[in-house]
N, C-alpha and C positions, 0 to 999 in steps of 0.2 A: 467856648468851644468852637463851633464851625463855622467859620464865616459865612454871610449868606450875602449873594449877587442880587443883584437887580436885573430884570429881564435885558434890558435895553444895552448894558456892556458881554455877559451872555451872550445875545444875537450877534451881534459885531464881530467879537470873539470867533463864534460861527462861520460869518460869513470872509474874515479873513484867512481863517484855515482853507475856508472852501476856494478862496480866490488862492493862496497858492500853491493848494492840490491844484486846480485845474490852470495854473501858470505852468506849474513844474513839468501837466501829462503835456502841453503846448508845445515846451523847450525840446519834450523828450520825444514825442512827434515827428516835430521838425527835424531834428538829430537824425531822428530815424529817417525819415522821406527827402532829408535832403543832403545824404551823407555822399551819394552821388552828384549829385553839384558841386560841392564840396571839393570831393576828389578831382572832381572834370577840371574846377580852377586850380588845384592845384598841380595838374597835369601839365594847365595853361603854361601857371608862369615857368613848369622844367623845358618848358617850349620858349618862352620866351630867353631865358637863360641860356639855351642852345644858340639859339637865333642870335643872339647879341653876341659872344663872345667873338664869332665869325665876321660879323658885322663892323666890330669893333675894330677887328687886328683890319680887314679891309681899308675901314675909315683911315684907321692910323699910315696901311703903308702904299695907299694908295692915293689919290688928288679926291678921289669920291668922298661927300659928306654922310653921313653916318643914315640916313635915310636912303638915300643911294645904293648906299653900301648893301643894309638890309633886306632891300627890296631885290641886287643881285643876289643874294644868300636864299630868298623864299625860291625866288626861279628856280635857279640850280638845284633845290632838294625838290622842286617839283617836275623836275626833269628825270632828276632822279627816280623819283617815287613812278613817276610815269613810261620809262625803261625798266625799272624791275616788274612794273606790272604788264607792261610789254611781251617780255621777257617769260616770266612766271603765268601769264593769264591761261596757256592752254593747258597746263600742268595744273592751275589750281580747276580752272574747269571740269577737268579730266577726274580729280578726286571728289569734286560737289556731287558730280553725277554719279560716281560709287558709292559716296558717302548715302544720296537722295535713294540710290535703289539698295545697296545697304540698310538702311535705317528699318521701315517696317518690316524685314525678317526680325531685326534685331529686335523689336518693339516685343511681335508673337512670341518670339521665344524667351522674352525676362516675362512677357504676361503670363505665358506657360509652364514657367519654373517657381512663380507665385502661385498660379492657383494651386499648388499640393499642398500649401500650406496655410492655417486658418491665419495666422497671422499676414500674410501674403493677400490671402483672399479681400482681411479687412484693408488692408493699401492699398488695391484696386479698388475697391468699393470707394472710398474717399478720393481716387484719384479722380475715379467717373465721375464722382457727387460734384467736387469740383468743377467739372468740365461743363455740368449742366448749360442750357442756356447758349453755348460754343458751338453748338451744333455735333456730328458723329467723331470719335474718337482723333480721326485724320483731318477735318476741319479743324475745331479744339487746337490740336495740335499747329494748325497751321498758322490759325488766330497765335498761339501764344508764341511762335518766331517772330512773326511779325510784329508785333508786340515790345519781342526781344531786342529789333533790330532797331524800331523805333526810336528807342529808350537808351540805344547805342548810339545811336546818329544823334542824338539829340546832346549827348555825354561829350560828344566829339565835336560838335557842334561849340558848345560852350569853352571845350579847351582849345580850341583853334579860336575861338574869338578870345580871348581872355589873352591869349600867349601872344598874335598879333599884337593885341594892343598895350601890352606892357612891352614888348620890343620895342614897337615903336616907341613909347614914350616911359621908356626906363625911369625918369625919373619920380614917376608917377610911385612905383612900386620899392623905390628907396626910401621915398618923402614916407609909406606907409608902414615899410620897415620902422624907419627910424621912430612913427608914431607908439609902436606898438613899446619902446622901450621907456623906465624912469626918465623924466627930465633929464635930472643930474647926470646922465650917460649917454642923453643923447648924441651929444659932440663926438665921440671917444666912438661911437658906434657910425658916425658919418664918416668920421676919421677910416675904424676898421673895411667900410662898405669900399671908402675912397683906393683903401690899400689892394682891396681883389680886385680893381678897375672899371668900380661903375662911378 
């Protein structure tokens, strides 16, 4: 009738389950914590994609070599980026400081439209439990922009290094293309890469 184990493949047994439950919560972690990375590189290389195509047609109809080229393409869009910020800065200024003196009525009054309600009540209650630690309501608050901003610049950070350096070195991210494809296609897929002009 029932087969019976021995302790020692049993334990194993155990401990390979246990190794990859805690592989899988690992992979599913990281997925989670670093799906903004993730995106940021992949931000990068729509950045780098940009940046080449302009680079390219330069190199081609101009005596510049493709580095050259590039490095006139980043200028010009930061010339650019640097007149519309020109341009737009006291405008966007002008609605920070609405937005900044805005903001805490607007806070009061969804706090005040919550507390009629128990369910309301219990979402502030978990909002402040949260906040613990943050310091007063408007600290808290301030910590967690900050926070925000950090985590942005840092997002941004990664896509502008990523896109620079696959501009620059296109082939770097072809060679990787091509890695990610069967053997047998890889040629046919150098071929396709070769046909949209990288």
């Amino acid at each position: 009738g029932v087969e019976r184990t021995d302790g020692g493949s049993f334990a194993a047994r155990v401990v390979t389950v246990l190794a990859l439950v805690l592989a899988f919560a690992t992979v599913a972690a990281l997925a989670v914590l670093g799906i903004g990375v993730l995106l940021s590189a992949f931000f990068g290389l729509l950045l780098a994609i940009a940046l080449n195509a302009p680079s390219r047609f330069l190199a081609r109809k101009t005596p510049l070599s493709y580095g050259w080229a590039l490095l006139l393409v980043i200028v010009v869009v930061l010339a650019l980026l640097a007149g519309a910020g020109w341009l737009l800065g006291a405008q966007v200024a002008e609605q920070a400081e609405a937005f900044g003196e805005m903001l805490p009525r607007f806070v009061a009054d969804l706090e005040a439209w919550l507390e009629q309600y128990g369910w309301g009540q219990w979402v502030l209650q978990q909002a402040r439990g949260s906040g613990e630690g943050g310091g007063d309501g408007a600290m808290g608050a301030g910590m967690g922009v900050l926070a925000w901003f950090s985590d942005l610049s840092s997002y941004v950070l990664v896509a502008v290094f990523v896109g620079l350096f696959a501009a620059a070195n296109p082939r770097i991210y072809v060679d990787g293309t091509v890695a990610l494809v069967p053997p047998g296609h890889r040629a046919r897929t150098r071929e396709l890469i070769a046909e949209l002009g990288h």
